[in-house]
C-alpha positions in Angstrom: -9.3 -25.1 -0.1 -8.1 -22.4 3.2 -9.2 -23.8 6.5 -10.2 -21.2 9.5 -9.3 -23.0 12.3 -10.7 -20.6 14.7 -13.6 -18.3 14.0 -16.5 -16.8 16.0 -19.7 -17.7 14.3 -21.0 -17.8 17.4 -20.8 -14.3 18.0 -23.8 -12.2 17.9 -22.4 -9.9 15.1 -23.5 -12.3 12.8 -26.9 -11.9 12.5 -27.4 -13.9 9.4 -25.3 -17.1 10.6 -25.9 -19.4 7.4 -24.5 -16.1 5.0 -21.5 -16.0 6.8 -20.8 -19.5 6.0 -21.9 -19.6 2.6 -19.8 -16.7 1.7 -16.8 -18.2 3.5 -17.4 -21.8 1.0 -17.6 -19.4 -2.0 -14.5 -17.8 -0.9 -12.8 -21.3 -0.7 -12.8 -21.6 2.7 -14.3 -25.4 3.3 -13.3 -26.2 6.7 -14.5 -23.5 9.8 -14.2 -24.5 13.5 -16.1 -22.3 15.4 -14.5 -21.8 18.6 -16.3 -21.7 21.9 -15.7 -18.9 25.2 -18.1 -19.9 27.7 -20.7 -22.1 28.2 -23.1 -20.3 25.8 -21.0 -19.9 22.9 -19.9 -23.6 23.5 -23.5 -24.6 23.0 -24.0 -22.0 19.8 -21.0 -23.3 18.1 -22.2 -26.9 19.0 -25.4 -25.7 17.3 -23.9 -24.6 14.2 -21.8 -27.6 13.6 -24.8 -29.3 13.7 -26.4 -27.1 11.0 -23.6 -27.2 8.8 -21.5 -29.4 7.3 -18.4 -27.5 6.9 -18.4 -26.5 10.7 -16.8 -27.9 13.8 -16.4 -26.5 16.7 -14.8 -26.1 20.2 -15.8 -26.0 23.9 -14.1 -24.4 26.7 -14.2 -21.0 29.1 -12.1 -18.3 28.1 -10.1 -17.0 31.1 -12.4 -13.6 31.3 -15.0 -16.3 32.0 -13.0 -18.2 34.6 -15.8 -18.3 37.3 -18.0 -20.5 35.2 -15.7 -23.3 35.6 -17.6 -25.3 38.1 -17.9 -28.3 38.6 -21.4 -28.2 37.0 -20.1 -26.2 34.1 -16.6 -28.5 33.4 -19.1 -31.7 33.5 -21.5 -29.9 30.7 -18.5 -29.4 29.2 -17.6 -33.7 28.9 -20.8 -34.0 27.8 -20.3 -31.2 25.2 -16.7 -33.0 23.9 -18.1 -36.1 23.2 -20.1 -34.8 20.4 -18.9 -36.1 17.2 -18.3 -32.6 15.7 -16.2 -31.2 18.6 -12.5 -31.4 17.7 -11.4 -29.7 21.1 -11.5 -28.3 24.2 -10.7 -24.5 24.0 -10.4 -21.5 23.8 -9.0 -22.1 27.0 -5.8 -20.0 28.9 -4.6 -17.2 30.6 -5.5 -13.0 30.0 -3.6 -10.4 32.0 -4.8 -7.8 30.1 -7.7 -6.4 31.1 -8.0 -4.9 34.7 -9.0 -6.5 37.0 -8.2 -10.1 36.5 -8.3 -13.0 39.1 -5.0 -14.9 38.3 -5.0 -17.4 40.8 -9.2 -18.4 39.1 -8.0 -17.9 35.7 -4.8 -20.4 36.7 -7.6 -23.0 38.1 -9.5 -22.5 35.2 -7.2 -23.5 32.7 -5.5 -26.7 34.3 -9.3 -27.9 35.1 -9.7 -27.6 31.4 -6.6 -28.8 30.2 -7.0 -32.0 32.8 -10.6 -32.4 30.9 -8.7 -32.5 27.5 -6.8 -35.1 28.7 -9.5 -37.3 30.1 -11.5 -37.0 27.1 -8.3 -37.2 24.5 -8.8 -34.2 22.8 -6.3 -31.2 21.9 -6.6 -28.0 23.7 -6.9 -24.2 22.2 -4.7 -21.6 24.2 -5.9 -17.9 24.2 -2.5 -16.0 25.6 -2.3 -12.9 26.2 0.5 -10.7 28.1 1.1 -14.1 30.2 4.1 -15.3 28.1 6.0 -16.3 31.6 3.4 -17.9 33.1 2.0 -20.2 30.5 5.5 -21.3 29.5 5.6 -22.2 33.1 2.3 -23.5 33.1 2.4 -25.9 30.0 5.9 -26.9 31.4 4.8 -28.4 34.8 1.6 -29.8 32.5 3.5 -31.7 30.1 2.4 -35.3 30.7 -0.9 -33.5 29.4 0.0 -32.2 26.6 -0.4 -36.0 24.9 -2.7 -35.2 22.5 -1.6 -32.0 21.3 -2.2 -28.6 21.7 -2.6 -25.1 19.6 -1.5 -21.4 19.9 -4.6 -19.7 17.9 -3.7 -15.9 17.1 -0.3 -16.6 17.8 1.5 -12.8 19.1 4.5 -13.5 20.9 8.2 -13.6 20.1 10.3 -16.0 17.8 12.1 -17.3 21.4 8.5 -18.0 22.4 7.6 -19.8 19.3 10.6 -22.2 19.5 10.1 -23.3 23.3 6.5 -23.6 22.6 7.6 -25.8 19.5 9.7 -27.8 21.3 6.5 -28.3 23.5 4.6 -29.3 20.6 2.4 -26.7 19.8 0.7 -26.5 16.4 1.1 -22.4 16.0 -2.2 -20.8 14.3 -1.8 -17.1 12.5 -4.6 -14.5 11.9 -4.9 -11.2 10.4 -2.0 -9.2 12.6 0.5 -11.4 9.9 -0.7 -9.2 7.4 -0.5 -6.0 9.0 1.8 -3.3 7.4 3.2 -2.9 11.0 3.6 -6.5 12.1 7.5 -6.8 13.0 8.3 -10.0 14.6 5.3 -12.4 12.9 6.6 -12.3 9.7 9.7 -14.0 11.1 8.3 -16.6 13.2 5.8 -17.3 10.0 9.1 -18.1 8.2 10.6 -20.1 10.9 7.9 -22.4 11.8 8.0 -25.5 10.4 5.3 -26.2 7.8 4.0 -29.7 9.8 2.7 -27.2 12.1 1.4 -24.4 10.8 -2.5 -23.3 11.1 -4.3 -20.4 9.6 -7.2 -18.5 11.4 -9.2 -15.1 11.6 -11.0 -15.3 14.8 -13.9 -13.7 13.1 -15.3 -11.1 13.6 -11.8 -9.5 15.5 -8.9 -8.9 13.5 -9.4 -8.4 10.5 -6.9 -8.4 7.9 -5.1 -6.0 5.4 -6.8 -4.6 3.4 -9.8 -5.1 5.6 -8.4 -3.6 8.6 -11.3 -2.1 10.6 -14.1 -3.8 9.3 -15.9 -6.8 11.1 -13.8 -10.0 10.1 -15.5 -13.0 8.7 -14.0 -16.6 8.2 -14.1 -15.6 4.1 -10.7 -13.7 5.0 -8.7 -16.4 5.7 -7.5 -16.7 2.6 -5.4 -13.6 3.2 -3.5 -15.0 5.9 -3.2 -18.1 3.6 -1.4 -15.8 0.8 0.7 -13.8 3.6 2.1 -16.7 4.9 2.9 -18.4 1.1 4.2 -14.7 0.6 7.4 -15.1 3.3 7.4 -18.6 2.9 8.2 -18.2 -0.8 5.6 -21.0 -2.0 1.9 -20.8 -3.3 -1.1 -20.1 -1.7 -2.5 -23.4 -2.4 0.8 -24.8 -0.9 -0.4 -23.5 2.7 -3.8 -24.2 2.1 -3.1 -28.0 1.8 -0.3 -27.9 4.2 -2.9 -26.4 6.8 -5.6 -28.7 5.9 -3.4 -31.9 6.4 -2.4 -30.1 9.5 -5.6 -29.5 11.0 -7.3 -32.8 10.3 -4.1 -34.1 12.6 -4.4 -32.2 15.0 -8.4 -32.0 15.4 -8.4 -35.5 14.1 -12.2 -35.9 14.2 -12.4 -33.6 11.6 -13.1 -35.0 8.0 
């Protein structure tokens, strides 16, 4: 059975919520975090775990949502990790993509968040994105932190990346870009990462995967990241699929 360990059910694309997840079950997909981006989506995603058995789910503000980590906000968000069904604090990082951006808030953001994470003794999510220096530098000087683990969901950087951020302990989570016919350097790290901490992913609805490029992504699709990654790896599908699973109830060890 695949496991999407980061998924948007949350988002407003989905218009019929429970279809989404039933299709995702019948495609063999029995274990969906949805992951939270700001205080809203923290709250749907609670929402939905509560509906469902097969979802969990995540809180945290995405750095393009920096400015609602208040004090207010980062309490709400306590409350919201002590909910049985929340498995960790994310996504949570840094984002230089996108013009303007306030570094210095996004910065503030994160180590509020990650600090939270540690209070409550949860993992942490990392969105990254055309940051690779500074969140190497960041998780560095945050190590005594990083206690209870921590995860690279959609995972795009280099293989060098993937080794210091291994050595770090991060759990590295792939998505559709594996399968891409243009993907260069992910097929290498897939083959180079060892299996204790690999995680499979779509971050539905975004990235969809071959031969669904294009199309809105839904947490059904993870099996195709599932099959790329037994693919290089040179083992089955179901291989990964358990691997993952064993991974992931680790990792977010409050999910059953």
């Amino acid at each position: 059975m695949f496991t999407d360990i980061h998924c948007h059910i949350n988002d407003e694309k989905y218009i019929r919520k429970a279809d989404v997840i039933e299709k995702a079950l019948q495609a063999g997909a029995d274990r969906l975090i949805c992951a939270g981006y700001d205080m809203a989506s923290s709250y749907a995603a609670k929402e939905l775990a509560e509906r469902f058995d097969a979802v969990y789910f995540t809180a945290g503000i995405h750095p393009d949502a920096e400015r609602e980590a208040t004090k207010e906000n980062l309490a709400a968000l306590k409350a919201l990790c002590a909910h049985e069904k929340c498995v960790a604090v994310g996504e949570i990082g840094l984002d230089y993509h996108y013009l303007p951006f306030d570094k210095d808030g996004q910065m503030r953001a994160f180590a509020a968040q990650v600090e939270l994470a540690s209070e409550v003794s949860l993992p942490f999510v990392v969105h990254s994105r055309d940051c690779t220096e500074d969140m190497l530098a960041f998780l560095r000087s945050h190590a005594p932190l990083l206690q209870n683990g921590f995860v690279m969901h959609c995972f795009s950087g280099s293989a060098e990346t993937a080794q210091i951020l291994l050595k770090l302990g991060a759990y590295i989570s792939f998505a559709g870009p594996l399968t891409f016919k243009n993907s260069k350097n992910l097929p290498q790290i897939a083959a180079l990462v060892p299996e204790e901490r690999i995680l499979t992913e779509t971050d539905s609805p975004y990235l969809a995967p071959h031969p669904l490029r294009g199309e809105t992504n839904e947490p059904a699709n993870v099996k195709y990241v599932a099959e790329k990654l037994a693919e290089i790896r040179g083992v089955t599908a179901g291989q990964i699929a358990a691997a993952v699973r064993e991974n992931a109830k680790r990792i977010f060890y409050r999910m059953v």
